[in-house]
Every structure is written in structure tokens, then in C-alpha cells.
C-alpha positions in Angstrom: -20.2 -176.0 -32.3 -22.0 -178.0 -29.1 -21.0 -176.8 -26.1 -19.4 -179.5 -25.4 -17.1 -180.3 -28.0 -13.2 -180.7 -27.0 -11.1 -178.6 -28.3 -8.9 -178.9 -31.5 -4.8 -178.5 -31.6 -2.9 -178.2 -34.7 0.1 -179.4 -33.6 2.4 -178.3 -37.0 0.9 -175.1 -38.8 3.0 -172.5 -40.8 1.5 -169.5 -39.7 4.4 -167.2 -41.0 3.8 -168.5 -44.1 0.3 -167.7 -44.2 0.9 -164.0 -42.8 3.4 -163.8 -45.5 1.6 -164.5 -48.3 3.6 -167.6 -49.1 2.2 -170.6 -51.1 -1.3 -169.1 -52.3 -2.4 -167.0 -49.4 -3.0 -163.4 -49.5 -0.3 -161.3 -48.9 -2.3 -158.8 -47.1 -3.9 -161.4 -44.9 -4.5 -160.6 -41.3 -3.5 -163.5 -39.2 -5.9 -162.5 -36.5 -8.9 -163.3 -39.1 -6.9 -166.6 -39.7 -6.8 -167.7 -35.6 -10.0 -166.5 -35.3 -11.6 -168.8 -38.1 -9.4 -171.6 -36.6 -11.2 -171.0 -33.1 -14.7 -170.7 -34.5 -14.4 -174.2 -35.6 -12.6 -175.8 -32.3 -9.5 -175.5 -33.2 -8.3 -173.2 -29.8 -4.3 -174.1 -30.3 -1.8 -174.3 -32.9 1.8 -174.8 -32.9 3.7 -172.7 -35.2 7.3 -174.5 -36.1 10.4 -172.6 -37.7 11.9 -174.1 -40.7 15.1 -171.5 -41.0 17.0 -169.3 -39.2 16.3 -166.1 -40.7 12.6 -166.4 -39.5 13.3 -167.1 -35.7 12.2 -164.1 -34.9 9.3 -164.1 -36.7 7.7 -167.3 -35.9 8.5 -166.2 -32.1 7.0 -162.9 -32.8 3.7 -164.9 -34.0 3.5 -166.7 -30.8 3.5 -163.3 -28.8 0.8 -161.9 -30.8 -1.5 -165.0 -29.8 -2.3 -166.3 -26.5 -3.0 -170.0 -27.8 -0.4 -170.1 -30.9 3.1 -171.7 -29.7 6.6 -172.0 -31.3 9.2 -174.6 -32.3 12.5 -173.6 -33.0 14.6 -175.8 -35.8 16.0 -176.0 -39.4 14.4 -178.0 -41.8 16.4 -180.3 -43.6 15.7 -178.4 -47.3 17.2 -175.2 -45.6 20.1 -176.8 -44.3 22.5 -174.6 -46.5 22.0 -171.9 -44.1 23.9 -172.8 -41.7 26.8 -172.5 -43.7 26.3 -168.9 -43.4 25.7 -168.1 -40.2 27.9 -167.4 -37.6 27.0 -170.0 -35.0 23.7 -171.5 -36.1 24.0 -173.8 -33.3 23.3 -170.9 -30.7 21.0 -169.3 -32.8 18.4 -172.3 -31.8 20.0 -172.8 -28.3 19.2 -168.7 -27.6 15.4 -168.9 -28.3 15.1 -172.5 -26.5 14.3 -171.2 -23.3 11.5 -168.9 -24.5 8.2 -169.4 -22.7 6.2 -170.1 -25.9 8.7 -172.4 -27.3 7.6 -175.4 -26.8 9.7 -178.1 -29.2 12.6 -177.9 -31.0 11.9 -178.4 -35.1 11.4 -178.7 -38.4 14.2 -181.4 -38.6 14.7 -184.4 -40.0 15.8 -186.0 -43.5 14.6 -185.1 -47.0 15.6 -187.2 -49.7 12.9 -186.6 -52.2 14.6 -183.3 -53.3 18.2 -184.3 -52.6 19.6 -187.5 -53.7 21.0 -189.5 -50.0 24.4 -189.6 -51.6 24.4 -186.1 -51.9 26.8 -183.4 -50.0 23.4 -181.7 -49.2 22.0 -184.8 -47.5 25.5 -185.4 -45.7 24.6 -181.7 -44.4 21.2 -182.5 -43.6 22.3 -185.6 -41.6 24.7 -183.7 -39.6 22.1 -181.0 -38.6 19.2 -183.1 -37.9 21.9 -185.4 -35.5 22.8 -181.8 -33.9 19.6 -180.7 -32.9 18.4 -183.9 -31.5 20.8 -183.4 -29.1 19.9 -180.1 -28.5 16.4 -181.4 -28.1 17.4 -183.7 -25.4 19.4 -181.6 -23.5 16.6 -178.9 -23.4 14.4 -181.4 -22.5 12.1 -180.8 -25.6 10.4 -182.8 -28.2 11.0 -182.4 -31.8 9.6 -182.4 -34.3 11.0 -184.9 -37.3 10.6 -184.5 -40.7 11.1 -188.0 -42.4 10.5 -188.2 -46.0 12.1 -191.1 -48.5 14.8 -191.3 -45.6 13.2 -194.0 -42.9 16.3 -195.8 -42.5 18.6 -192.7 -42.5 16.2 -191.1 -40.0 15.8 -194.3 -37.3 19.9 -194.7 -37.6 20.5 -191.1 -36.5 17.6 -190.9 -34.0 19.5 -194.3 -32.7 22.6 -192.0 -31.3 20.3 -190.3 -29.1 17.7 -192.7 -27.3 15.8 -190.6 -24.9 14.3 -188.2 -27.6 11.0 -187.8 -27.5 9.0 -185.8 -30.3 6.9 -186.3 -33.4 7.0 -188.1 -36.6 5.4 -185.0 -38.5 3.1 -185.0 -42.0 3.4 -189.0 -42.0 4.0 -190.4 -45.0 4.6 -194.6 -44.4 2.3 -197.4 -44.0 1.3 -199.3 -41.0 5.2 -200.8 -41.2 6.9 -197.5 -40.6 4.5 -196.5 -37.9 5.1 -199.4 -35.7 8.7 -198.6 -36.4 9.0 -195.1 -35.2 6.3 -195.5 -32.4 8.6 -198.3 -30.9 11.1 -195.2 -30.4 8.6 -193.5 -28.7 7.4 -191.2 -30.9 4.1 -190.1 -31.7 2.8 -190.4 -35.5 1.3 -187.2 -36.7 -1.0 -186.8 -39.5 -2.1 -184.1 -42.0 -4.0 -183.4 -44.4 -2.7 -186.5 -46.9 -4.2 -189.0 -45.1 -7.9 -187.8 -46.4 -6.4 -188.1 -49.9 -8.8 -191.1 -51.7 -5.4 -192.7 -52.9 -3.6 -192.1 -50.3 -4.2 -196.0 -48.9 -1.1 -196.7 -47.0 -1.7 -193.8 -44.5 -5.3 -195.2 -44.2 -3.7 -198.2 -42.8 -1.2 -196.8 -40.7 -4.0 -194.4 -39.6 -6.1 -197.7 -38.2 -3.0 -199.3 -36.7 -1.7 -196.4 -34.3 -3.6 -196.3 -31.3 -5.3 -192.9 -30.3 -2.6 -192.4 -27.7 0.3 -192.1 -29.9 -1.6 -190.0 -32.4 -1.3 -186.2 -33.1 -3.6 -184.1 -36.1 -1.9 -181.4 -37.7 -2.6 -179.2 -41.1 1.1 -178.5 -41.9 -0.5 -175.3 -43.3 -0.3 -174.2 -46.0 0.7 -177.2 -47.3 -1.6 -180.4 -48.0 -5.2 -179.1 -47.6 -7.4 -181.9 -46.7 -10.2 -183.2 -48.7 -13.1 -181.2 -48.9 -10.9 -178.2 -49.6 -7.6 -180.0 -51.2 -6.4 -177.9 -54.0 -6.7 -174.3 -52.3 -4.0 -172.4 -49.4 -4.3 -174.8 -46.2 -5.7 -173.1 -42.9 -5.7 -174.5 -39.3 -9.3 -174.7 -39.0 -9.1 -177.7 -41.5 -7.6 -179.5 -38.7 -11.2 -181.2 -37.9 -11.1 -182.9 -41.4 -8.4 -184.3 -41.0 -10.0 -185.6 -37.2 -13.3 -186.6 -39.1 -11.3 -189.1 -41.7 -9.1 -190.7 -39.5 -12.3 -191.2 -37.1 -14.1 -192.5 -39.4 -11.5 -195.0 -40.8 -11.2 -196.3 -36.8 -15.2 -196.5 -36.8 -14.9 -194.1 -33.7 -16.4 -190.9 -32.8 -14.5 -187.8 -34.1 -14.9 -186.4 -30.9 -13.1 -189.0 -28.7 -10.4 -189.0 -31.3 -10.3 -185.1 -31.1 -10.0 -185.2 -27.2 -7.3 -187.8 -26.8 -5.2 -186.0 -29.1 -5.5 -182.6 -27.9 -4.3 -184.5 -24.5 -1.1 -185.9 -25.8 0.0 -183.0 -27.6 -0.7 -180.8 -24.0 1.5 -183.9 -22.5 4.2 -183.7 -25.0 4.4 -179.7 -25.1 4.0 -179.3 -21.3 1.1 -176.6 -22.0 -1.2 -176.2 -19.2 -4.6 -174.9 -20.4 -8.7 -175.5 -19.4 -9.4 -177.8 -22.6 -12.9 -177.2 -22.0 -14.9 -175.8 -25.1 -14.8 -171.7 -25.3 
């Protein structure tokens, strides 16, 4: 790596999900050799976000152990059910909110591609994603939005709360639903999809959103990018995912790199020298 390079954040990694041995990963995995791998390529910081309450602790644990991994704090919508048993869910976020390395509230958001919109389990999911944005705004935190086959579902609730800031995480419109959700504000945040060949509506949307309301993430270990699609994602294939999108702007991957490293530091409030180590 030149000396100069700018440094890489992967702004939406499941690291307890790699340490755990969960979707294809080792089991006995060290997530020090995973960080470290992740650093030797440029990729220096990683958000880590929660998707259930039973691993709170855990993700927060994960953000301990490294100096440069950070938390989110949230329920995904596919883990919604949850909170029907346990006492309280609502301070269970709220408790861990104030932690020093959490730095956004999330997963949430709508998932209608498992659960029909009609569904009791999407009425759930609608009233816990509406909850926590208003946690997120009363803690002064973005969060993190997981949108997918629910855009209408997902702009009407994030209507009821219009100072929200946060991401539109794993996009997965086209250049229509970008301008949609950017007009709210939020930043559009791209994985490891948009360097799939067919994948041509992201590739528009990807040469429509200026740099400045862009983020790069893996969602690991989910969605590795092309060259290594098919195996366990890692953070360090956050660059791929830089390298595409450059190249589909016709810019160099490292001003693309630097800009976003700058607005996720903006949007987490995480003061670091961004300068290559």
C-alpha cells in the first residue's frame, strides 16, 4: 500500500458473525487475524452494527477489543419477534446508547422479501423500525436503515420523524430510489452487490449519487464482492467494492476512498488522523 493512500471504513460489517462462525466462516476464527487483514489492505475502521438483542453485549464487547471497530445498537427488522420476549426491549437499546463506541443506532428498517407487507410480522417490523428512529433522533444518532422490497413503507415511516439522519444500508434501488432517500438526507451506502455484472440498476444509482452522500460497506459476511463473490465476506474487500464504483464514475479509487471515509467520520462523530498507518 503507498504511503499515501487514505484510509478505508467499512461502515456496516458483521464482525460477531464472523467471530462466531456464522454464514461460512470458521468457527475457530480469531477476529484479531480478521482486523488485521482488513488494516493491511487500508481498511483502518469498521463499524460493527447489532441486529438482535441477545447479542448487545457482544457486538459491544467487539468494539472494546479493537481500538478502530465501533458499534451500532438496533433490531433488524427479520428479528423483530424478539421483542415480544423481552422485558423492555426499548431500554435494552436506550441503556447501551450512550456507550463511547456506539456510534449509530441500527440494523432497522423494513423487510418485505421474507415477510409478506400485509403480514402481522411486517405490522411488527413497522412499529419497531418507527420506535427506534425516534430513539435515534433523540440520542442524536444516525441509523442505520435496512430497506428491502419496502421503499414506500420505509420513506412513509421515516416521514413521522424528519430530522433523522443515517444510512440507506446494502442499497438495493436504481438511480430513482436514490434520489428519493437522499432528498431525506440520507446517505446511500453500497456493498458488495453493486460489483455484481447483473446487478445494472445499482450501477446507475452508483453514477447518479454524488461522492458526498456516498458510504462503502461489506455487510460481512454477507455479499462478497466480485473477485471473491461466492466465499465468507471480510472487511478487507471493502476496496473492491471502492475500485467498482470508481470505475463506473471514471474517477480515481482513491478520491472516492477519501471522500467517503470523510462522511462516514462526519456522520459517526469519530475523531481519528485519517492519514495512512
Amino acid at each position: 500500500m503507498s504511503a499515501t493512500a487514505p484510509l478505508i471504513m467499512d461502515t456496516h460489517c458483521h464482525l460477531d458473525y464472523i467471530g462466531a462462525g456464522i454464514f461460512g466462516h470458521d468457527p475457530d476464527l480469531d477476529l484479531a487475524d480478521v482486523v488485521a487483514r482488513a488494516q493491511a489492505r487500508g481498511v483502518g475502521l469498521i463499524l460493527n452494527p447489532a441486529v438482535n438483542i441477545a447479542d448487545f453485549d457482544r457486538v459491544l464487547a467487539t468494539a472494546e477489543r479493537f481500538e478502530h471497530v465501533y458499534a451500532a445498537i438496533g433490531v433488524h427488522p427479520c428479528e423483530v419477534e424478539e421483542t415480544k420476549t423481552v422485558d423492555d426491549w426499548q431500554h435494552e437499546i436506550r441503556s447501551r446508547l450512550n456507550h463511547p463506541k456506539v456510534k449509530a443506532l441500527g440494523e432497522t428498517g423494513l423487510d418485505y422479501y421474507h415477510q409478506a407487507a400485509d403480514s402481522d410480522h411486517a405490522t411488527l417490523q413497522r412499529d419497531c423500525f418507527d420506535i427506534q428512529l425516534a430513539m435515534a433522533v433523540d440520542h442524536d444518532l444516525p441509523i442505520i436503515i435496512h430497506n428491502r422490497e419496502a421503499h414506500d413503507d420505509t420513506e412513509a415511516i421515516m416521514k413521522n420523524h424528519p430530522t433523522a439522519q443515517g444510512i440507506m444500508h446494502c442499497f438495493g434501488g436504481g438511480p430513482a430510489e436514490a434520489e428519493r432517500f437522499m432528498n431525506r438526507g440520507f446517505f446511500i451506502s453500497f456493498a458488495g452487490n453493486v460489483t455484481f455484472k447483473k446487478a445494472k440498476e445499482l450501477h446507475e444509482a452508483a453514477k447518479i449519487v454524488p461522492l458526498e452522500r456516498m458510504l462503502i460497506e461489506t455487510d460481512s459476511p454477507f455479499l462478497s464482492p466480485v473477485p471473491e463473490r461466492g466465499r465468507p465476506n471480510e472487511p478487507y474487500r471493502t476496496r473492491f467494492v471502492a475500485e467498482l464504483i470508481a470505475e463506473l464514475k471514471g474517477i480515481p479509487v482513491e478520491e472516492l476512498i477519501e471522500q467517503t471515509t470523510q462522511n462516514a467520520l462526519e456522520l459517526f462523530k469519530i475523531k481519528i488522523d485519517t492519514s495512512s498507518r
